[in-house]
N, C-alpha and C positions, 0 to 999 in steps of 0.2 A: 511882250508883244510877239515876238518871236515865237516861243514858246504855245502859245495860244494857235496860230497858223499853224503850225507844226503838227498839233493835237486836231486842228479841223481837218488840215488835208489826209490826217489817217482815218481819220473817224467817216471822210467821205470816200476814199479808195475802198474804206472795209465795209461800208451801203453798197459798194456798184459790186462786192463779193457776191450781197446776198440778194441782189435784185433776181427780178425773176424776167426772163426775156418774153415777149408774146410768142405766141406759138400759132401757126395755122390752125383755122378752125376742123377740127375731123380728124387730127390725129394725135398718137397718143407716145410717150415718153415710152423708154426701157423699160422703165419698173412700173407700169401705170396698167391699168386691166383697160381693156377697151368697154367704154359706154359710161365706168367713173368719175367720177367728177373730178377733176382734174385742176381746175385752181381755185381752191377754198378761197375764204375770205380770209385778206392776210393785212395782220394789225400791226401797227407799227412797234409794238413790244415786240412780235415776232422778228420783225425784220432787224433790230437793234439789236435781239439775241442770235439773231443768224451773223452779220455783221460782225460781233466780237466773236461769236465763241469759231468760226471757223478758221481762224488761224491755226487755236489751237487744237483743232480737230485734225487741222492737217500736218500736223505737225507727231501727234499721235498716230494718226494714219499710217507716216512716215516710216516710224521706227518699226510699227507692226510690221510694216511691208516689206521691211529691212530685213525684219526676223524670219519673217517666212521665207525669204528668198536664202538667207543663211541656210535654214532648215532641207529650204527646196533640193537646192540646187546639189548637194551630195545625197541626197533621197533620190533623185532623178538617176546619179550615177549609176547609184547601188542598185537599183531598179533596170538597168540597159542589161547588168548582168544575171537577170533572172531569166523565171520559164518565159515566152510568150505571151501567153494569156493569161498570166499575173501580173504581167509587166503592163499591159494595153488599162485592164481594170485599175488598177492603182496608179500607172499615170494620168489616167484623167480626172482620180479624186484628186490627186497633187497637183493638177490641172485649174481644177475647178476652186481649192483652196487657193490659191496666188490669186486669181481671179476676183474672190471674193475677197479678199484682202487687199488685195492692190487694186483694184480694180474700179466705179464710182457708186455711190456720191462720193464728190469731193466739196459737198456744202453742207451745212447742216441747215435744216429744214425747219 
């Protein structure tokens, strides 16, 4: 019996992951173009597969983010000691990678 609770209150903390909040009418998400359609029809297969799989999405997310920041972070050094205007262009792709890597979603959709 234990065990059965146990399996429900995961299985309902990992639904309130993948819920989706209401949003004011008129405006639009980060990644969402304006005029979009913006909340599909969303089925419960979807939501059960958002639900489980984003744990372990964030968990992969994690370690990428890990990596990059390994990678970043002596890139960034070795870069303070260059030209100027090499340094400015290439910090902001090192920039824009960590970003995109570490940066959201952090749900799977």
């Amino acid at each position: 019996m234990r065990r059965f609770v146990s399996v429900g209150l995961i299985l309902l903390v990992l639904a309130g992951c993948a819920a989706r909040s209401p949003r004011p009418a008129g405006t639009t998400g980060a990644y969402e173009t304006p005029g979009a359609e913006s909340d599909p029809e969303v089925s419960v297969a979807g939501t059960v597969l958002s639900a489980i799989a984003t744990p372990f999405y964030l968990v992969f997310k994690t370690v990428v983010c890990a990596t990059t920041a390994v990678i970043a972070v002596p890139g960034a050094a070795v870069l303070a000691l260059t030209d100027r205007a090499f340094e400015e262009r290439k910090r902001q792709e090192l920039d824009e990678g960590v970003a995109r890597n570490c940066g959201p979603p952090y749900v799977v959709r």
